[in-house]
N, C-alpha and C positions, 0 to 999 in steps of 0.2 A: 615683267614686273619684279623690282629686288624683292626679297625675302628678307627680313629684319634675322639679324643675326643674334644669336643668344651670345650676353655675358657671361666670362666668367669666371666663377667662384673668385670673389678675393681675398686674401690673406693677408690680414696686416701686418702681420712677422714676416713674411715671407717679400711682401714688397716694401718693406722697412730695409730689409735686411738686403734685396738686388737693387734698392736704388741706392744705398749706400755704397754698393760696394761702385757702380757706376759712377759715382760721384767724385769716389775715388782715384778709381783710376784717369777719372778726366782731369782730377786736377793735379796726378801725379805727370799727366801727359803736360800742361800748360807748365808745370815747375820743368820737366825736362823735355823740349821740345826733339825728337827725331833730328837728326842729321840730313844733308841732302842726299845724301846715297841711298835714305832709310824710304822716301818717298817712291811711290812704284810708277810703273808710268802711264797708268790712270789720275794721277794726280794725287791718291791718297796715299797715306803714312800705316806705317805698321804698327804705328803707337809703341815702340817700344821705349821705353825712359833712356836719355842719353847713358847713366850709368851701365846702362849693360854693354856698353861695348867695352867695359873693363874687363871683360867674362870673353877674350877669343874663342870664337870657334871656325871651323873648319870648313872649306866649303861645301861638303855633302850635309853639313849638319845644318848649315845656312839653307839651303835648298829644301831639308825636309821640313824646317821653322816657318819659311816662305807657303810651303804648298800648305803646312796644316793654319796657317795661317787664313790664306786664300779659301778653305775649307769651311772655316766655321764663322767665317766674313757676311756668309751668305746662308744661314740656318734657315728654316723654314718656317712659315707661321704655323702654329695649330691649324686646325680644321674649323673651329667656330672663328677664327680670323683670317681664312683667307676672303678674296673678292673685298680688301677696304676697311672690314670689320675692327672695330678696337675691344679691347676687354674694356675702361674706365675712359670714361671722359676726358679730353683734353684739358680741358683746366683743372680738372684733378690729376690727370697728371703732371702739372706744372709746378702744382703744390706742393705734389710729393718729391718733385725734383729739388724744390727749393730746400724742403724743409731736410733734405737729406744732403744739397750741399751745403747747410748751417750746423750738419752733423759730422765734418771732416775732422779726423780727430788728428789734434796735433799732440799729445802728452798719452802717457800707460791711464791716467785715470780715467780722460776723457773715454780711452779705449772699453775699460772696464767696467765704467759708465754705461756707454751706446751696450755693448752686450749684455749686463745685466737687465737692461730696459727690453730688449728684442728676446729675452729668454722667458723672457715676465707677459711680453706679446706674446708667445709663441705658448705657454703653459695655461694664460686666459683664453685662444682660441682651442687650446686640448680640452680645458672644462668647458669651456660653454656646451663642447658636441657632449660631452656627458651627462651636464645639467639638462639637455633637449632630450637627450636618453630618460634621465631620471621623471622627466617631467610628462614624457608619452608614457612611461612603464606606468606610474602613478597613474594616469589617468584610465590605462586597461585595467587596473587589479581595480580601483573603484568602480570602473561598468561591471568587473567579472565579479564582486561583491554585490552590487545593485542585482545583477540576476540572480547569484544566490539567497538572497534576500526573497527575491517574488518566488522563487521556486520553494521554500521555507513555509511561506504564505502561502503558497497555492495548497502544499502537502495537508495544512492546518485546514485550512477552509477544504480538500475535499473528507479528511477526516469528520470535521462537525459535523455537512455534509450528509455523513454514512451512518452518524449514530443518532442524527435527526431523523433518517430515515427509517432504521432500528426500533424508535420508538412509534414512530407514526405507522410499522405496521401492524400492531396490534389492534389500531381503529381500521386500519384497510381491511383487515380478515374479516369483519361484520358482514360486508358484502358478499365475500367469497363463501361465510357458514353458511349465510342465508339461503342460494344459492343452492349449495347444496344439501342442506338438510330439508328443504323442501322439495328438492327433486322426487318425482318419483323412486325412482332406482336406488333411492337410498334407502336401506335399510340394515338391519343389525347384523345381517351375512356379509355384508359390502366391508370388500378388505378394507377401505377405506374411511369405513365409519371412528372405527375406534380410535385412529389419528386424528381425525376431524374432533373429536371427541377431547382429546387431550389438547389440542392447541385452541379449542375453546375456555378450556379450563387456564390456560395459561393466560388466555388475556381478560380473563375475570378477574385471576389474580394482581393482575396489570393494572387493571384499571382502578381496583379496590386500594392500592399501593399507592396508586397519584391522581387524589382527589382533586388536587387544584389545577391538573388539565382543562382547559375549554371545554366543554357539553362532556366530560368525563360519566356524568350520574347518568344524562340518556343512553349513552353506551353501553354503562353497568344492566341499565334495566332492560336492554335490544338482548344483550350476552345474556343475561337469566332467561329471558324468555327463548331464546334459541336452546337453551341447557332441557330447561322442559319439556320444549317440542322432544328434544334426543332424547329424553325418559320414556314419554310415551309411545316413541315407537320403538323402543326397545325392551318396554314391557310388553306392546303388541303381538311381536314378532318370537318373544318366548313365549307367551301362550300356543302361538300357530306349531312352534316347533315341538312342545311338548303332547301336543295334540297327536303332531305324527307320531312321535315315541309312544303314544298308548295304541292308537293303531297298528305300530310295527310288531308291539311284544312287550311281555310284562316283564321279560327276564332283565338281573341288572346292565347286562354289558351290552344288552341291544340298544337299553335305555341310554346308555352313556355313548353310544356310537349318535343315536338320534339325536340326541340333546347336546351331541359335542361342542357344536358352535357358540354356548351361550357360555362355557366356560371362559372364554376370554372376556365377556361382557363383564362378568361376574366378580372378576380377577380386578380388572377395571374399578366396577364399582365400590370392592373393596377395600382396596387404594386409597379411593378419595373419601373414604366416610368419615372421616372426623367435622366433615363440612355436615351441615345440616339436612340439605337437600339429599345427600348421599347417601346419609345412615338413614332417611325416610325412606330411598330408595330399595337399599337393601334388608332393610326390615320387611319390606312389602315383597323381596324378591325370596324370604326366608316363607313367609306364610304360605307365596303361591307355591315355592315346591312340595314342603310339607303337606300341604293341601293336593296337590298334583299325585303326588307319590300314595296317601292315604287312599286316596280313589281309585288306583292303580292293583293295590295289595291287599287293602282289604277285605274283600272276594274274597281272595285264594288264602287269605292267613283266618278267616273266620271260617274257610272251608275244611280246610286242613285239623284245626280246632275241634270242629263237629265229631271229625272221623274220629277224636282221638279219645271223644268222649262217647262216643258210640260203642269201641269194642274194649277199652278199658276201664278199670276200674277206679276211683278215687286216687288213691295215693301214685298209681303207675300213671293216669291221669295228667296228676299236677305235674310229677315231672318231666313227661313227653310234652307238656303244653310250656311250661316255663323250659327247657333247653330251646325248644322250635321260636319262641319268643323271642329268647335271646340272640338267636341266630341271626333270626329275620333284623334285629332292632341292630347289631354287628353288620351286617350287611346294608341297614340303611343308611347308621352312619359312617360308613364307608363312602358309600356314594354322594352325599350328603359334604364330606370333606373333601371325593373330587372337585365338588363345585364351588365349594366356601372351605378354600384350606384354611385362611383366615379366622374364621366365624366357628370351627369345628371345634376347636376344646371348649367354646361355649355350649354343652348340652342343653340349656333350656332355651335355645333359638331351636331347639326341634321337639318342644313341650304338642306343639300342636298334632305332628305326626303321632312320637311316641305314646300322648294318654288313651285315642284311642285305640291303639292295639293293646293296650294292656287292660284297658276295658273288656275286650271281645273274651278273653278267658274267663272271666267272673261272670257275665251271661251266659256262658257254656258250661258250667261245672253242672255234675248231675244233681248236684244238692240244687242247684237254681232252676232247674228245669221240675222237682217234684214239689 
């Protein structure tokens, strides 16, 4: 079965310009017809125009004109023409034979004419391959625009994205405090409380900021109520702890090893007291130490007292009892400003401890006992 052969590529400069020149020489052949000598003896002619035999040559140079003659008589087809194949249709080719023998030039203008025309062919098939360039290049940079574009978009939309999600977790943490502030295991030692702590305090803040959220006001009231729950087990857990510290030792620095833990609470609380709930907090955290502490010392500063009113007298009295006074009330608020360094140049947030130790001397003096 034949195989249809491919055409090809046409040029219309380029077969403008070889059917002329064939047209040409055929009709410079019919103007000067070969001699009989010129005929070979196949029957066909060398074509060469009778003029040239005004041009003698010799016979080795006749001989080498012969072979190269005989040589390119017989050229070969391309590869997509051989087995029959044509580049263009026969009646297009007839056309172009015609329309190139009505182009034989007989005058310089006609000359300069057909060439300017075949220069004007040849410079319109140079652009068009460049306009087919310009016109694929055009069409890549608009796709490779069209990507940069969605890629533009996409970057924006996973932005929005990540700060929608930024916001929306300050309501997802509801679940997670809950969670754990209601775990057992949670309590005021748990490295974990006091962070727990503050990132509730943040989204109280949150939410208190952007009231025209959806269910915003349920969430504010879920977040106070979990802030509470953390009060009260963090006032629980310093009672337990201070408990231990009166069973370890009265002295200060055992107390301050016992009670080390509630210093960060404390630190904490004082932080945030400008809020209402917080300076309640630390008001009540002010009482129970002073109250803690007076029941600790008392005893031994009203013991101490006794003795001093037992083997001296009035004047040496007053002032072994006010030095010892002053000592002890120097060392409370010492400790007192380990725990509230904040709250410590306030002195009347330790009215409760200090009145009654200054009480216990005036029921101790000998004038009050006769």
């Amino acid at each position: 079965m034949a195989t249809k052969q491919a055409t090809l590529p046409r040029s219309g400069a380029f077969s403008k310009g070889y059917n002329f020149a064939y047209a040409w020489e055929k009709v410079g052949t019919r103007l000067c017809p070969p001699p009989p000598s010129a005929i070979n003896s196949s029957g066909g002619s060398d074509l060469r125009p009778r003029f040239w035999q005004n041009a003698p040559v010799t016979e080795e140079q006749n001989a080498a004109i012969s072979a190269l003659s005989h040589a390119v008589a017989e050229r070969p087809f391309p590869v997509n023409l051989e087995h029959g194949g044509t580049a263009v249709p026969e009646k297009e080719s007839a056309l172009e034979e015609a329309g190139a023998m009505d182009a034989v030039l007989v005058n310089t203008h006609q000359f300069y004419k057909w060439f300017a025309e075949l220069e004007s062919a040849m410079k319109s098939e140079t652009e068009e391959k460049y306009r087919f360039y310009e016109s694929t290049l055009e069409e890549r940079v608009n796709t490779c625009d069209g990507i940069l574009q969605q890629l533009v978009e996409k970057q924006r939309l996973i932005g929005f994205a990540e700060a929608l999600r930024s916001r929306l977790n300050y309501f997802y943490e509801l679940e997670n405090a809950s969670t754990s502030f209601y775990s057992q295991t949670m309590n005021i030692g748990n490295e974990q409380f006091l962070p727990l702590l503050k990132r509730l305090d943040d989204c109280i803040l949150y939410v208190e900021n952007n009231p025209l959220y959806a269910e915003s006001a349920v969430y504010l009231v879920k977040f106070r109520q979990l802030q509470v729950q953390a009060a009260i087990r963090g006032s629980g857990s310093g009672k337990n702890a201070v408990t231990e510290g009166v069973e370890a030792s009265l002295i200060y620095v055992r107390f301050k090893a016992a009670a080390g833990e509630l210093k960060p609470v404390f630190n904490e609380i004082e932080s945030r007291s400008s809020k209402k709930e917080y300076a309640q907090i630390l008001s009540e955290c002010h009482s129970l130490f002073c109250e803690q502490r007076l029941y600790l010392i008392r005893g031994t500063v009203q013991q101490r007292i006794s003795e001093f009113a037992k083997k001296e007298a009035l004047p040496s009295f007053t002032r072994s009892g006010c030095a010892y006074l002053m000592e002890a009330c120097q060392f409370e608020h010492q400790l007192f400003a380990h725990f509230f360094p904040a709250s410590a140049p306030d002195v009347s947030t330790m009215a409760p401890l200090m009145d009654p130790l200054i009480a216990i001397e005036k029921f101790d003096l000998p004038c009050a006992r006769t």
